[in-house]
C-alpha positions in Angstrom: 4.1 19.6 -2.3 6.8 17.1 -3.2 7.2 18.5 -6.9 10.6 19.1 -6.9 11.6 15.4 -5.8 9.1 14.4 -8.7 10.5 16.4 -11.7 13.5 14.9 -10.7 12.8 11.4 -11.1 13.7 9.6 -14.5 11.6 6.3 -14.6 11.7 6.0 -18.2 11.9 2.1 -19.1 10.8 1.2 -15.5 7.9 -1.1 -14.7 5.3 0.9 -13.8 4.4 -1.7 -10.7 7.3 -1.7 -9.2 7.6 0.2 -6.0 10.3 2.9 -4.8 11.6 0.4 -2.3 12.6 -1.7 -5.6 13.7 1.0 -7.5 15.9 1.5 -5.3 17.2 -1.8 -4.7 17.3 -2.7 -8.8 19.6 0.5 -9.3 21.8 -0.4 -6.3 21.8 -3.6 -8.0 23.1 -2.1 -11.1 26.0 -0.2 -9.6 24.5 2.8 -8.5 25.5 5.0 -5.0 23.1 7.0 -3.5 22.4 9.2 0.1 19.1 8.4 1.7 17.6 10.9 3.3 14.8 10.0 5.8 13.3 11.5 8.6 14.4 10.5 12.0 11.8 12.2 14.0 9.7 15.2 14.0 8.3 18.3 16.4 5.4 19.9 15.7 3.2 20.2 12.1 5.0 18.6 9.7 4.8 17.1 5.7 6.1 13.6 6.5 6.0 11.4 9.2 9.6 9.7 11.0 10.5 6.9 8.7 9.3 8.8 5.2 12.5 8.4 2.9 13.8 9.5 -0.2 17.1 8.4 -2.5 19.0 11.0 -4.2 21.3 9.4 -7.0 23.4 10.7 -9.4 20.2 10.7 -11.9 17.2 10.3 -10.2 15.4 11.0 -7.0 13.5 8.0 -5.8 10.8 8.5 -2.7 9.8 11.4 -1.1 10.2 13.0 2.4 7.5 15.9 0.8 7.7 19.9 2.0 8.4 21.7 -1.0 11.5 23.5 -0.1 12.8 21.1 2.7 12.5 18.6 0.6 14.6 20.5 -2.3 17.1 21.5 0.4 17.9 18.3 1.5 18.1 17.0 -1.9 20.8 19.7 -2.6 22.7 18.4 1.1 22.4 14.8 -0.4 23.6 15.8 -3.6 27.0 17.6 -2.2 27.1 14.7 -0.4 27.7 12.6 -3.6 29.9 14.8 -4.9 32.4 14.0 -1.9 31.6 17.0 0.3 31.3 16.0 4.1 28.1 16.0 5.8 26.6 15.8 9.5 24.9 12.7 9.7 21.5 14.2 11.3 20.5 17.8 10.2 17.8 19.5 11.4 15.2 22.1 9.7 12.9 24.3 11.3 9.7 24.6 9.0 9.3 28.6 9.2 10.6 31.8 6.9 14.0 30.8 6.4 12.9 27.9 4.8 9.8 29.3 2.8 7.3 27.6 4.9 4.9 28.3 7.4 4.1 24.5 9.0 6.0 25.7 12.2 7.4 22.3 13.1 11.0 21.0 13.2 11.8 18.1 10.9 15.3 16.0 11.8 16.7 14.0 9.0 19.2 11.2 8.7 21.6 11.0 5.9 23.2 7.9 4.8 25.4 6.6 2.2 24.5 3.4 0.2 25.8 1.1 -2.4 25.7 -2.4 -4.2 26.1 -4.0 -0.7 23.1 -2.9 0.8 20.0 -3.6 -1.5 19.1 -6.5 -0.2 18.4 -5.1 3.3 16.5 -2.3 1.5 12.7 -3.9 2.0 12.8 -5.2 5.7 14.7 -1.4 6.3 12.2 0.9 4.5 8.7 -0.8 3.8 7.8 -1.0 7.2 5.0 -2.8 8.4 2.4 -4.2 6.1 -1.5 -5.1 6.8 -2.2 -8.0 5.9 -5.3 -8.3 3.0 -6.8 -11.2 1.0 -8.3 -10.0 -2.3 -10.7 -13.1 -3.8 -11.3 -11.9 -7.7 -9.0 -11.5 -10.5 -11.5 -9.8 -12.5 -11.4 -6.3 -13.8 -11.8 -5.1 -10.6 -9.6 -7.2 -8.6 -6.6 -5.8 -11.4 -7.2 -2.3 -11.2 -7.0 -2.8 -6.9 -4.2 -5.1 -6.6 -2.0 -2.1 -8.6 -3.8 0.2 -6.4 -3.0 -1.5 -3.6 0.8 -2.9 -3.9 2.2 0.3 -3.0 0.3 1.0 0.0 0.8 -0.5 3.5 -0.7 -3.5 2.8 0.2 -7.3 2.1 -1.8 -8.7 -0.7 -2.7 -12.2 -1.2 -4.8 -12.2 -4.5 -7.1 -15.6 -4.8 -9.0 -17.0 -7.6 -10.0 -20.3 -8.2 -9.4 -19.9 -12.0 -6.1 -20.8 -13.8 -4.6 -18.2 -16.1 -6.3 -15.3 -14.4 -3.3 -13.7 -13.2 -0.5 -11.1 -14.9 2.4 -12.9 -15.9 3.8 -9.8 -14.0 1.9 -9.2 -11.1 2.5 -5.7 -8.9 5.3 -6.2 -6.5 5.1 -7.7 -3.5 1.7 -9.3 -4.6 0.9 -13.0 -4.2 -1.0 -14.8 -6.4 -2.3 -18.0 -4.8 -4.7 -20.7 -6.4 -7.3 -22.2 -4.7 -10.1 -24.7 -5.8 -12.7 -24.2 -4.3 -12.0 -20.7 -3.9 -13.3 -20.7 0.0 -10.7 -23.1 1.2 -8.4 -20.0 1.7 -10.2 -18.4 4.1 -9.0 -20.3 7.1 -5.4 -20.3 6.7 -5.2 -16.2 6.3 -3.6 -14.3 8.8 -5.1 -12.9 11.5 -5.6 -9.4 11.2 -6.6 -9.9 7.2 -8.9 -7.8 5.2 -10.9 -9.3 3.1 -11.9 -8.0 -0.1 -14.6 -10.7 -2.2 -15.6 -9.6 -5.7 -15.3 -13.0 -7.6 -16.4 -13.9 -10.9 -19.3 -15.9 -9.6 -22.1 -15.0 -7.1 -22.2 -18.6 -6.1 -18.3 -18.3 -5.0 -18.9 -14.9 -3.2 -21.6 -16.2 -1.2 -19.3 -19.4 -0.4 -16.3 -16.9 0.5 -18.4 -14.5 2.8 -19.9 -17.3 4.8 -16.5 -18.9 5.0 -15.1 -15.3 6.7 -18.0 -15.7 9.1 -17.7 -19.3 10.2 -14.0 -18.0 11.0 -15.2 -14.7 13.0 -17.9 -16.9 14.7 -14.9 -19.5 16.3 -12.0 -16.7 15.5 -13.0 -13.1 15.6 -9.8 -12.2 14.1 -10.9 -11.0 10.2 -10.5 -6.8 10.7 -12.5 -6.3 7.4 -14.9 -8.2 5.4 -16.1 -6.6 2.3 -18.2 -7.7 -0.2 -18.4 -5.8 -4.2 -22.1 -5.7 -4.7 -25.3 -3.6 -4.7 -27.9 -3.3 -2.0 -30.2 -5.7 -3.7 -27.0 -8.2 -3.9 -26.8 -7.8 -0.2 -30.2 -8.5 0.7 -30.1 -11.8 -1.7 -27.1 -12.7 0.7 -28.4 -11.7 3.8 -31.3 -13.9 3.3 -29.4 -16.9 1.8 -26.8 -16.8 4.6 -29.6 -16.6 7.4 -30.9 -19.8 6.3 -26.9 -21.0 6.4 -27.8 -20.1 10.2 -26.0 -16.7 10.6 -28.1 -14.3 12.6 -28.1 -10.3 12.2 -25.4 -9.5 14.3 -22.7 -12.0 12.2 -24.1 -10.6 8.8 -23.4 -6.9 10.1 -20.1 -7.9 10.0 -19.9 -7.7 6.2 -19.8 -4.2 4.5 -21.3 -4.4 1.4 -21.4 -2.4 -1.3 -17.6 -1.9 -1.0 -15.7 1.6 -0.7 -15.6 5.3 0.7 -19.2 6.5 0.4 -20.0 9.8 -2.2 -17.2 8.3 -4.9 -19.1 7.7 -7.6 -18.4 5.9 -11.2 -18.3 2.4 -11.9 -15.3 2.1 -13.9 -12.5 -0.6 -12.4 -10.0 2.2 -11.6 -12.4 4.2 -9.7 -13.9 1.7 -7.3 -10.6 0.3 -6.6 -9.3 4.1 -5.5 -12.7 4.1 -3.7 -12.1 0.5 -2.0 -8.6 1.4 -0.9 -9.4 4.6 0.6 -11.9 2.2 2.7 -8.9 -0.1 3.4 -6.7 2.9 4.8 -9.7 4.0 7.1 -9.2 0.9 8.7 -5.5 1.4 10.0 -4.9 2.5 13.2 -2.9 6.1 12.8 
């Protein structure tokens, strides 16, 4: 559990969209110090993988490196560290009795001082890399994902072909791009996109998926097509785009309905949990 790390964070007046990365790099902004404390590498069963992070300021702990009582133990380091004590720059914990755990692994951590001067580094340092996915739909829906999915390893392009649709404040790191007709975005995605189509208008979903699979019939480079829908929806497409000319083994290519199988509940927040949990099947561990 990463409760400790938790109860010690003090969001209060903080967008709720805005991710730990620029949290981090807003406070630093502001004046703030802080240690981060991430793991360098790892042996064996442990909480967090090499590159998990966490920033312990003077009022706040921002991220998480997880592990119950590692975690709180290397909070404590980072916080000595603040106060001027001297540190090594790598420490290393072994996960077993002394430390109240029972994983078994070894867990290295890197401490390092920041400031003011290095916010703007902050998001190429500690995002990492980010999978590309095009989400057509700024419905109900297509809100509840694009806050479930800002956080999470992914680069979202959010498209609708209506004006107005978007938050004035959309999650961080989102992109909000117009297009009229909707379809005309599919070719210029990037390679590697997931594509997520739950538009206000059948007519616009149909014209998106058969876009994705004119692009996968010269291309083959779309890692995800996914249509919001029922099984009747589906057959209704799957007979419209066969006359379109796409055979059987180009419409397999479309998973629809949308989302892990067994979560059940239509409400917006639900099949967007659902949806991303399909998303982050997709990702190669």
């Amino acid at each position: 559990m990463a409760a400790c790390g938790n109860a010690a964070r003090s969001l209060q007046g903080e967008r709720a969209d805005v991710t730990d990365v620029g949290l981090l790099a807003a406070a630093l902004n502001n004046g703030a110090t802080a240690w981060l404390v991430s793991v360098k590498s790892t042996e064996g069963s442990a909480p967090r993988e090499p590159g998990a992070w966490m920033a312990v300021l003077a009022d706040r702990v921002i991220g998480t490196i997880g592990g119950g009582h590692l975690e709180h133990q290397a909070m404590a380091d980072a916080r000595r560290r603040l106060a001027g004590e001297p540190g090594e720059p790598q420490v290393r914990y072994a996960l077993g009795p002394a430390l109240g755990q029972c994983c078994g692994g070894v867990v290295h951590l890197q401490f390092e001082a920041l400031g003011p001067a290095d916010a703007a580094s902050l998001p190429a340092r500690l995002q990492g890399p980010r999978v590309p996915v095009a989400l057509f739909g700024g419905g109900h829906v297509g809100h509840a994902l694009a806050r479930v999915l800002a956080p999470l390893p992914f680069a979202l392009t959010w498209i609708d072909s209506r004006d107005g649709i978007f938050p004035s404040h959309p999650p961080e790191g989102v992109v909000c791009e117009h297009s009229e007709p909707v379809h005309l975005a599919v070719p210029t995605l990037p390679a590697g996109s997931r594509v997520l189509i739950m538009s206000f208008s059948h007519a616009e979903d149909l014209d998106v998926v058969a876009a994705c699979l004119r692009r996968q019939r010269q291309q083959q480079d779309l890692s995800f097509i996914g249509l919001i829908g029922s099984k009747t929806k589906w057959a209704t497409f799957s007979h419209r785009l066969a006359e379109r000319g796409f055979s059987p083994a180009e419409l397999a290519q479309v998973t629809c309905p949308i989302g892990v199988p067994g979560i059940h509940g239509k409400q917006p927040e639900v099949i967007a949990v659902a949806v991303a949990a399909q998303l982050l099947q997709t990702l190669t561990p």
